[in-house]
DRENMAR-792562 format. One record per residue: x, y, z of N, C-alpha, C in turn. Coordinates in steps of 0.001 Angstrom, whole numbers, plus 500000, padded with zeros to 6 digits. Example, Ala and Ser with C-alpha at 12.3 -4.5 7.8 and 13.67 -1.06 7.14 Angstrom:
! DRENMAR-792562
513190494310507800512300495500507800513200496700507800/512850497750507080513670498940507140512900500030507870/
//
This chain:
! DRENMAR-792562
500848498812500000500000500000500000500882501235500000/500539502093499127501139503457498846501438504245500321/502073504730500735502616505115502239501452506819501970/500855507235500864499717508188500628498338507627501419/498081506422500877496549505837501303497056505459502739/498499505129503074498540505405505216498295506236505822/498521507020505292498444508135505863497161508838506108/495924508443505103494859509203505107493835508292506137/494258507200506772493386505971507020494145505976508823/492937506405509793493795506226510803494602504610511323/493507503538510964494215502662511572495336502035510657/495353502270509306496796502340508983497679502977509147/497667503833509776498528504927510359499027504014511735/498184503568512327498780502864513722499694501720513124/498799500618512355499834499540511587501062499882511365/501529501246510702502719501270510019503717502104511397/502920503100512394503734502954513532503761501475514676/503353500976514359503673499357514922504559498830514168/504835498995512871506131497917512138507051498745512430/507238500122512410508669500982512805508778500710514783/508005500437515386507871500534516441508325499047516957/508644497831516130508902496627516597510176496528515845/510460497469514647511333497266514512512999498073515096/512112498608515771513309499380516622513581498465517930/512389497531518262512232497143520047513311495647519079/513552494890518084514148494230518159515201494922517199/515681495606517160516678496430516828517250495868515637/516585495544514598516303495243513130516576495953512194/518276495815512392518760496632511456518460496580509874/518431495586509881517565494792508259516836495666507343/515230495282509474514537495786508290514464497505508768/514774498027509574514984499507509681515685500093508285/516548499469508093517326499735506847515712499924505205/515213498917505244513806498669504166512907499922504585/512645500150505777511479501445506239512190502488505405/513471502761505623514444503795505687513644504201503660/514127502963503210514401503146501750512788503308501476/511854502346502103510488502529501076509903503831501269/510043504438502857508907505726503447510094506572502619/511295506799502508512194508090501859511351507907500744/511864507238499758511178507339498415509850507559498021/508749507104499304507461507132499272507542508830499650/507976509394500819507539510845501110507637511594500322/508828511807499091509206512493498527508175512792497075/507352511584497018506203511589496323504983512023496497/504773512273498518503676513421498571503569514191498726/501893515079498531501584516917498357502237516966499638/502002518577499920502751519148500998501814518441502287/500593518472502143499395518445503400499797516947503843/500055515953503218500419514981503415501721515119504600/502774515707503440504055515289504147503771515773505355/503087516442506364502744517675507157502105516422507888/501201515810507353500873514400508254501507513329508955/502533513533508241503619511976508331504704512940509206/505333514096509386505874514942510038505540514897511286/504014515218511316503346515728512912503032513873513645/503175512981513020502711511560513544504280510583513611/504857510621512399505776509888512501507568510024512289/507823511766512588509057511852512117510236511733513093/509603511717514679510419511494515588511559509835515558/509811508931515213509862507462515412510956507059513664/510369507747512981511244507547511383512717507919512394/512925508947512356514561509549512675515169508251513394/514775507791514937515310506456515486515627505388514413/514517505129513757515375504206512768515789504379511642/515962505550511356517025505508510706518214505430511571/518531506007512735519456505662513430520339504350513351/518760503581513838519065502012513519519730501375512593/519446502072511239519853501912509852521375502265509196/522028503319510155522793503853509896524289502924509064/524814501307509788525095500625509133524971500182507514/523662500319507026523698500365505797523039501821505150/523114502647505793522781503905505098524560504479504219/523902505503503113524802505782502280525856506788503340/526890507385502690527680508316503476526510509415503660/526362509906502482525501511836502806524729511637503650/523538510540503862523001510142505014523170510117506279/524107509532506249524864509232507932525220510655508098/526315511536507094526348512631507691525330513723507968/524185513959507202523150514439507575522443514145508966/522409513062509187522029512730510416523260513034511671/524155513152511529525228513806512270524979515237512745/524602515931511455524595517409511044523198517961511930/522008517006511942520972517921511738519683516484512880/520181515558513416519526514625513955520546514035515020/520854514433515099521898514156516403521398513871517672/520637514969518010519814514888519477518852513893519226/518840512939518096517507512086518776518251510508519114/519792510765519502519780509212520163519817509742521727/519187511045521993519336511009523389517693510135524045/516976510119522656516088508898522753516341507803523499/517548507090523058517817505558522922517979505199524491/518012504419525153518409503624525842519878503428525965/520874503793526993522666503610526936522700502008526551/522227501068527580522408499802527227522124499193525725/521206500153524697520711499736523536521370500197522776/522068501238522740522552502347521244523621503016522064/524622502655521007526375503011521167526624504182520200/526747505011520176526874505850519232528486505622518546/529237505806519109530650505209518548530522503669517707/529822502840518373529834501437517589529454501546516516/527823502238516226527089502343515358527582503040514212/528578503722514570529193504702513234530234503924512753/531172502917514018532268501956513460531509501185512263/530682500632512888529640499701512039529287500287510729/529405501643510433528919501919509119530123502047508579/530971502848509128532361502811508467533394501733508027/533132500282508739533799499062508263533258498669507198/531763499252506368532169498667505074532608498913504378/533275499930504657534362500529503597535427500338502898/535964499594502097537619499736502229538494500908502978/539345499768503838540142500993504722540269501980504107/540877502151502521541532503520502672540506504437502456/539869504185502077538513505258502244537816505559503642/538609505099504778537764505353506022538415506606506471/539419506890506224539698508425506839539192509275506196/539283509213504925539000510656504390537160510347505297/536170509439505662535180509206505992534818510072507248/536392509605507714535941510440509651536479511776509508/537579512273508468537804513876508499536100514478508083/535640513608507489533818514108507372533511514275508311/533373513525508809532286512849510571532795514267511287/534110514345511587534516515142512398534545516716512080/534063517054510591534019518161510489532517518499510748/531624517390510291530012517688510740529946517664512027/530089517096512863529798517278514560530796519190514466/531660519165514392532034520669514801531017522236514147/529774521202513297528949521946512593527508521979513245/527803521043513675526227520457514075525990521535515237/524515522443514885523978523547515575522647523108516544/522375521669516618521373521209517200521428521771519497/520532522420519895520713522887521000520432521612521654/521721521151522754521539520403523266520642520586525231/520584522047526225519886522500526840520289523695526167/518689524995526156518274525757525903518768526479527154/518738526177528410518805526989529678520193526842529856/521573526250529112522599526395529388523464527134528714/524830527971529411525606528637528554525858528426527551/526456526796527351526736526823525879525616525739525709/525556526028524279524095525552523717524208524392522806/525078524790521858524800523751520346525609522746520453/525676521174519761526562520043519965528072520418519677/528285521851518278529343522378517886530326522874519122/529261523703520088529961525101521152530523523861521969/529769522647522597530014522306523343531298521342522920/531615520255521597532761520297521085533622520996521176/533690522015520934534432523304520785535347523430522079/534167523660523351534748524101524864534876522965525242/534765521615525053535586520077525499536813520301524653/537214520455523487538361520496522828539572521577523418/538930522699523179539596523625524085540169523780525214/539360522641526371539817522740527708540684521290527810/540215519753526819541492518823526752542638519359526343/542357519910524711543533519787524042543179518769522493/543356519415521681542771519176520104543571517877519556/543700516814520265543717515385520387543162514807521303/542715515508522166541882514484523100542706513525523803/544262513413523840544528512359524221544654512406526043/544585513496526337544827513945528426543424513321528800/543677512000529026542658511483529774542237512047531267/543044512437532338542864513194533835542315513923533535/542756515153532089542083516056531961540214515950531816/540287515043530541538865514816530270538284514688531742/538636513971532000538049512917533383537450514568534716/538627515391534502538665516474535129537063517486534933/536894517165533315536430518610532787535415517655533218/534665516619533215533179516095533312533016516216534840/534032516689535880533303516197537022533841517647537975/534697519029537079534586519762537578534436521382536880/533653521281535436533022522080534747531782522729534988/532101523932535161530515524480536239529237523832534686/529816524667533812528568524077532636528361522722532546/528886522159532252528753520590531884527960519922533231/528612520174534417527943519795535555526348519857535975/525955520950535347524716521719535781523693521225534824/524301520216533749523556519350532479523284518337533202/521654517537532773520972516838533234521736515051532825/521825514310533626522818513056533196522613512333531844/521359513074531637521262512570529959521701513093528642/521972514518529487522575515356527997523782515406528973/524555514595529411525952514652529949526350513576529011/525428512001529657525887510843528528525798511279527067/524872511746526485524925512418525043526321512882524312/526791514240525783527732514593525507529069514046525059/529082512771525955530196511885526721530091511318524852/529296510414524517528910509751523604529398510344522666/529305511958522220529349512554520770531302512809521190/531943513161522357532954513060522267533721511644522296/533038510677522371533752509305521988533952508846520572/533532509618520163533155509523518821534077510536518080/534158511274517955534919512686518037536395511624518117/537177511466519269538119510796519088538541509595518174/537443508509518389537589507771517559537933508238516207/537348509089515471537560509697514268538768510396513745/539719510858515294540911511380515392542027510448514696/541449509227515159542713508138514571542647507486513122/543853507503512560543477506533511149543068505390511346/542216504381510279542420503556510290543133502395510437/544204503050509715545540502239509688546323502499511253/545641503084512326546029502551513468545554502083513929/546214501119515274545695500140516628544080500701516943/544640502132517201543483502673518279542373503036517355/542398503345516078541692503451515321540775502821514464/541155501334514995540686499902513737539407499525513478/538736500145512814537147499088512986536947497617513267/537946497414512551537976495476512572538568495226513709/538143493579513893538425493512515134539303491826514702/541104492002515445541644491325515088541904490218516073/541112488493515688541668487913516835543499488048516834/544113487412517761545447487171517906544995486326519283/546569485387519269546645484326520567547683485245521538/547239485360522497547857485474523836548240484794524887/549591483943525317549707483732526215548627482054526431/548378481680524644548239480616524500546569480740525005/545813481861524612544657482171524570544105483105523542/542769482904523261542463483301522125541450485185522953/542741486032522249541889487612522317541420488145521214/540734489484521436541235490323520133541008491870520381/542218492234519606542376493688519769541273494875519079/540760495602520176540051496482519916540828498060520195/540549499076519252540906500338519771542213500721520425/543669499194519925544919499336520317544855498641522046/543519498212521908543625497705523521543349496589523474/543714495070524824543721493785523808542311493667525309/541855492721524750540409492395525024540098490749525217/539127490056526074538919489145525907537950488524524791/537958487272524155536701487140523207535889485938523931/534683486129523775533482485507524475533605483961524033/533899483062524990534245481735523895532543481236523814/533122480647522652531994479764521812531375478486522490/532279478286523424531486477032523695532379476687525043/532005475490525837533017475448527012534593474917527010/534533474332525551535511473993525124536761474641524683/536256476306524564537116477264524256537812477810525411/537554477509526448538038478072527388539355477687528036/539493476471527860540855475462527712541786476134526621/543168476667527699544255477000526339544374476052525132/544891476917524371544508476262522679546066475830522348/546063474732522524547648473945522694548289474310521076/547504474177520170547496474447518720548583475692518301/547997476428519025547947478079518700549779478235519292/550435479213517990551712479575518192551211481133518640/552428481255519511552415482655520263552143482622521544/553018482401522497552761482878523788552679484114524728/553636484569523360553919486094524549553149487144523763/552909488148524952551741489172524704551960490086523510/550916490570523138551061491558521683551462492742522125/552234493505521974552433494901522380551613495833521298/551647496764521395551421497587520344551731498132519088/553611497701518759553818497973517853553979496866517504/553981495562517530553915494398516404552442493820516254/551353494405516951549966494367517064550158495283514753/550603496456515322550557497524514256550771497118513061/552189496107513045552870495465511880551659494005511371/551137493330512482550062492662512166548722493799510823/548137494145511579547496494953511196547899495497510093/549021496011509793549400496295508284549684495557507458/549338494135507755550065493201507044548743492568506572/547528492536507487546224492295507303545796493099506076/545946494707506096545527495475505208546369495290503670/547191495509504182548629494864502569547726494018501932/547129492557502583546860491275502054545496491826501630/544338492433502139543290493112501621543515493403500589/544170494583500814544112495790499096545008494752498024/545646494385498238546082493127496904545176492148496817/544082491858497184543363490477496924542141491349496254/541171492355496780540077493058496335540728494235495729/539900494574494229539504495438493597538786496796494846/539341497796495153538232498404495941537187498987495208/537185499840494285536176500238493277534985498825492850/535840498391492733534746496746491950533685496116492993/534439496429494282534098495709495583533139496551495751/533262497858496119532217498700496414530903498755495326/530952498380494094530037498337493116529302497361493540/529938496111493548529138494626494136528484494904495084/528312495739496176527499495653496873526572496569496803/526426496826495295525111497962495246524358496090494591/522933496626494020521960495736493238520918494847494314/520433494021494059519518492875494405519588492511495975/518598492960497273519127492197498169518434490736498899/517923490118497471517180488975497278517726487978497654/518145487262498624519115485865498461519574485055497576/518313484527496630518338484047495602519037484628494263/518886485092493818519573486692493293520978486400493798/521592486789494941523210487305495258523632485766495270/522982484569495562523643483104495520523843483273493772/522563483528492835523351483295491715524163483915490856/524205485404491529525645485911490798526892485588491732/526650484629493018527955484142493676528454483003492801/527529482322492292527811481126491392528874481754490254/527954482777489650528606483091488590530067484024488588/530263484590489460531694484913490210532853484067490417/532461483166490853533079481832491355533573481009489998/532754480925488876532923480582487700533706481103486796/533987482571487176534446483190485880535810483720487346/536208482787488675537210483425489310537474484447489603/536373485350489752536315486750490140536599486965491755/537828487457492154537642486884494015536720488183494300/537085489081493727536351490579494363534564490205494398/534259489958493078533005490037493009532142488404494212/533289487503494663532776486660495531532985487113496533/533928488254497042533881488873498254532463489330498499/532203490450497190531504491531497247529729490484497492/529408489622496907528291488601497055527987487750498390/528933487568498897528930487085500158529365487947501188/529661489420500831529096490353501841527826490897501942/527213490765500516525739490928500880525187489786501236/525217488797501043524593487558501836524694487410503399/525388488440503536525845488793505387524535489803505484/524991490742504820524083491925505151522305491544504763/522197490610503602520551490229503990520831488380504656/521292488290505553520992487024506475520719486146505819/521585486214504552520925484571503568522336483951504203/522955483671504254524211482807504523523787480981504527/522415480714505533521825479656505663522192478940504204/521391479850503660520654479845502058522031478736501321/523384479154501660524235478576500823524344477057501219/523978476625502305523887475031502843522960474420501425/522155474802501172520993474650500628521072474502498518/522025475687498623522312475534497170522779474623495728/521907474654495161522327473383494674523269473364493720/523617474493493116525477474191492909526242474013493942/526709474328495232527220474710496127527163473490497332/525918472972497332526101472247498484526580471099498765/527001470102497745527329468961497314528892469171497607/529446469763496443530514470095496666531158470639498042/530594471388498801531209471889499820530777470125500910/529810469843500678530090468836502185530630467667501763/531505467396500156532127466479500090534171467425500504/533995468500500534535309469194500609534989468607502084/533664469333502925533967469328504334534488467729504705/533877466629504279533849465210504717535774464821504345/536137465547503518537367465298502977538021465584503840/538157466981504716538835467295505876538422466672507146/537103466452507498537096465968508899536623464063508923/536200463729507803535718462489507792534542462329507849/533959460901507185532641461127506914531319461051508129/532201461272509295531063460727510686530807462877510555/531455463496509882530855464836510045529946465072508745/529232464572508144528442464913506754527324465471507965/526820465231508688525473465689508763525688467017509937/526715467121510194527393468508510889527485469689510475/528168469125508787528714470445508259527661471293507107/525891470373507350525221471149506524523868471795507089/524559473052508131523924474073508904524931475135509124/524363475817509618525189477373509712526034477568510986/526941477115511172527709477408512206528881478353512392/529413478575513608530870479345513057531924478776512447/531529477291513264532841475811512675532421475716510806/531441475701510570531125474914509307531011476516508456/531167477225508901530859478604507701532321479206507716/533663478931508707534995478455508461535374477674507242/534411476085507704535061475535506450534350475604505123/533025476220504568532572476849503580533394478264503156/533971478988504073534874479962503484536310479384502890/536354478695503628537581477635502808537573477223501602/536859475942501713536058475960500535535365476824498995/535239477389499743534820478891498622536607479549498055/537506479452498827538596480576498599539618479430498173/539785478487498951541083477796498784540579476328497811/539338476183497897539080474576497191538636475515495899/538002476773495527537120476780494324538213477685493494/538160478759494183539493479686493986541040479919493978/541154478592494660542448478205494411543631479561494916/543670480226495989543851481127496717544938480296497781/546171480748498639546332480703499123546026480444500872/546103479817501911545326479235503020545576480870503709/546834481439503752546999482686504689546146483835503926/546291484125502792545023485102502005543576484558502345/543117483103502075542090482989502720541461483664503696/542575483010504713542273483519506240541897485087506532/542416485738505472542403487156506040540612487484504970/540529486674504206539289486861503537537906486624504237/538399485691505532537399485345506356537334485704507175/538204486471507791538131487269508789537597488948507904/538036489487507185537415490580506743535494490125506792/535734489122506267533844488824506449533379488479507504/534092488150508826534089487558509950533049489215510809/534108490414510700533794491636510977533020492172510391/532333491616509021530549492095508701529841491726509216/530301490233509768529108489410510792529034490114512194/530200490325512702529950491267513781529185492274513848/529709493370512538529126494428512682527168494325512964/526769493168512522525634492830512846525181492350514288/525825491908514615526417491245516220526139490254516023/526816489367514959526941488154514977528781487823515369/529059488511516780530443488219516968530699486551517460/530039486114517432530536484469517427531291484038516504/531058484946515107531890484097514239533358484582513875/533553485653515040535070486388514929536498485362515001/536098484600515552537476483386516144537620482469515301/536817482552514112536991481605512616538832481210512501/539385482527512466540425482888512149541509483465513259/542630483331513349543494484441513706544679484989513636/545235485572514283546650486285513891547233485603514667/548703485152513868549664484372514628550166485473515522/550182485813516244551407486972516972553121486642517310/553461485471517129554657485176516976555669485526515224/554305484797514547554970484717512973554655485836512118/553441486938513023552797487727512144551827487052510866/551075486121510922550860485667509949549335485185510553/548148485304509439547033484789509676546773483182509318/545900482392510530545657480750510337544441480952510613/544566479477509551542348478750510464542239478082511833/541236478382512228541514477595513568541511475852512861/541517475378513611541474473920513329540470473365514078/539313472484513162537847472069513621537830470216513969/537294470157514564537489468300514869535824468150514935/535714466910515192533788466236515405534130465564517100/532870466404517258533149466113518994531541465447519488/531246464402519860530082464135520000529163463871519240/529358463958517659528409464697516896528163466190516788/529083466721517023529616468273516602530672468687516200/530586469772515299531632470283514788532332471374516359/533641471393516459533900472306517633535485473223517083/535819474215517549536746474157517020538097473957518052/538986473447518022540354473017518662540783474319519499/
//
C-alpha cells in the first residue's frame, strides 16, 4: 500500500507505527534499513498536506530508525544525520545504542583507505552540528560544546585526567541533566575515535583475533580484550595456537598492516564497492555468487557474500544446489565422513570451512590470504552482532601471519580446537 493511502486511514497509520515501532524494540537493522528506503522514496512523492501528516505523527519514530539503519545507510546520510539529527539518540536507551559502535559499524564497510577521508567528514560535521543540546545552558549547540571540550582537553583528546577532570569539575557541563551529559560523553567518543586513522591500533574498525599467552583475544581500539568463547571447550588453552607472549602495540601495528597489505592486493576496491550495490534477494546474490566463482572473480565473491551477510541469507548457501554437494564432500574430505550431517547448517565451525572451501578449494587462493578473507567477512558478521563468528580465524602473533583455527567432530559436533 502506497505510504499516501497510510496516511489518510487512521488505523493504517497505527499499523505502520507498529512495524517501525517493533522494529526498533528488536533492533532490526535489516529491516529499519527497508522502512528507511520505502517511506524516503514514498515521502518524497507526497503533496505538501500529506508530508505535514507523516511529520506531525511519525518523524520522531522515522529519525530512530534511521538511526538504527545507519550501518547500511549511504555516506551523505549518515552525515546528515550527524549534522541535523543528532539529538535524537538522546532517545535511545545507553544499554541499547552506542553511538561510537554504530558509526564503526557503518564505516567498516568501507575499504580501509577510504575510512579516513570518511571520519575527516564525521569530524568536520559534529564541529557543525547547531542542534541545541539545553536551551537553559551557557553553551548551547553540539558544535559550542565540542568546541569548549576540545579547548579545555587539548585538540587530540589524548589527556585522559584532563577529560576525566572537565566532566566532574566544569561548572557548565555539571549543571547538564545526566542525559545530555551521557549524550555529551557519547558525541565526544566519537569525536576521538575519528581522530585516529584507520591504519592505526586505536583506530581499527575490525576487530583482530590474535593468541595470547596461549589464549584466544582480540584487539580492539589498540587495547587487547577478551573474546566471548563459543562454547566450554574454548576456554581450555589452545595447545594448537603459536604465540605465547603478549602483543604489544607495535607488532599488534605490523600485524594489522600486514592484514591490510593482504586486503588491498586480493580486492579490487572500486569493483568491491560496486558489488554491493543491486539485488538484496538471496536468491539473486547466491546466483551471481555462482557466477563469480565461475568466471574466478575473488572481488566480486567477496563483494556477494558480503551481501549475503548483510541480507541474512548465509543459511541459504547450505541449501544451494550448485554449492552444496561440493562443499560437504570438501567438508567430509577434511574431517571424515562421521561429520556429513554437521557440516550442513550454519555454524561458526562449518561457515569456516565453507569459506575455505569457497577461497582455497574453488578459487584456488592461498590458506593465509584465505584467512584474512574470512576474517574481513568475519567483521561484517559482527558488525551485525553476529560476533561468534570472529574466532573463525586468527593472527599468529609470533609469525605475524594469519591461520584457520582447526575444527574436529566432537560428540556429533563440529567444535573448534
Amino acid at each position: 500500500m502506497a505510504l499516501a493511502d497510510l496516511l489518510q486511514n487512521e488505523k493504517n497509520r497505527q499499523d505502520l507505527q507498529k512495524i517501525l515501532t517493533d522494529a526498533l524494540a528488536d533492533y532490526d537493522v535489516s529491516g529499519c534499513f527497508w522502512a528507511v528506503r520505502n517511506l524516503d522514496s514514498e515521502y518524497r512523492k507526497l503533496p505538501p498536506e500529506l508530508k505535514q501528516v507523516f511529520d506531525e505523527n511519525f518523524d520522531r519514530l522515522f529519525q530512530q530508525v534511521k538511526w538504527l539503519a545507519v550501518p547500511r545507510l549511504s555516506q551523505n546520510e549518515v552525515l546528515d544525520l550527524l549534522k541535523t539529527r543528532l539529538l535524537v539518540i538522546k532517545t535511545f536507551d545507553d544499554d541499547f545504542f552506542n553511538l561510537t559502535q554504530t558509526i564503526k559499524d557503518f564505516v567498516i564497510k568501507f575499504i580501509h583507505e577510504d575510512r579516513d577521508e570518511i571520519k575527516i567528514k564525521i569530524r568536520q560535521t559534529l564541529l557543525i552540528n547547531q542542534e541545541v543540546v539545553d536551551k537553559t545552558a551557557a553553551i548551547k549547540t553540539v558544535a559550542d560544546w565540542l568546541k569548549n571540550i576540545i579547548a579545555t582537553i587539548g585538540p587530540q583528546l589524548t589527556d585522559r585526567v584532563k577529560e576525566s577532570e572537565y566532566y566532574i569539575k566544569d561548572q557548565n557541563f555539571i549543571k547538564l541533566n545526566k542525559k545530555d551529559q551521557h549524550f555529551l560523553k557519547s558525541v565526544i567518543s566519537l569525536y576521538k575515535h575519528c581522530l585516529y586513522s584507520s591504519q592505526d591500533p586505536e583506530g581499527l574498525e575490525e576487530h583482530i583475533p590474535v593468541v595470547v599467552d596461549g589464549q584466544l583475544k582480540v584487539i580492539q581500539q589498540g587495547q587487547m580484550m577478551d573474546i566471548p568463547p563459543l562454547d566450554p571447550e574454548t576456554e581450555r588453552v589452545i595447545a594448537e595456537f603459536i604465540g605465547s607472549t603478549p602483543v604489544d602495540l607495535e607488532k599488534f601495528k605490523e600485524i594489522e598492516n600486514h592484514y591490510h597489505q593482504i586486503l588491498d592486493r586480493l580486492i579490487d576496491k572500486n569493483k568491491f564497492n560496486d558489488g554491493l550495490t543491486g539485488s538484496r534477494q538471496t536468491q539473486i546474490i547466491l546466483d551471481d555468487l555462482n557466477s563469480s566463482l565461475a568466471l574466478k572473480d575473488l572481488t566480486a565473491t567477496v563483494a556477494n557474500l558480503a551481501k549475503l551477510v548483510e541480507a541474512k541469507g548465509l543459511p541459504a548457501l547450505y541449501k544451494n544446489n550448485v554449492l552444496a554437494l561440493p562443499f560437504t564432500d570438501f567438508a567430509t574430505g577434511i574431517l571424515g565422513q562421521n561429520s556429513r550431517a554437521t557440516v550442513t547448517k550454519l555454524s561458526p565451525e562449518s561457515l569456516s570451512i565453507f569459506f575455505k572451501f569457497l577461497f582455497v578449494g574453488r578459487l584456488k587462493i592461498d590458506q593465509t590470504e584465505a584467512a584474512v578473507l574470512a576474517m574481513f567477512l568475519a567483521n561484517r558478521l559482527s558488525q551485525q552482532g553476529e560476533k561468534q563468528y570472529l574466532p573463525m580465524v586468527y593472527a599468529d602473533s609470533s609469525a605475524g601471519d594469519f591461520k584457520w583455527r582447526e575444527i574436529t567432530v566432537k560428540n556429533g559436533q563440529l567444535a573448534f580446537k
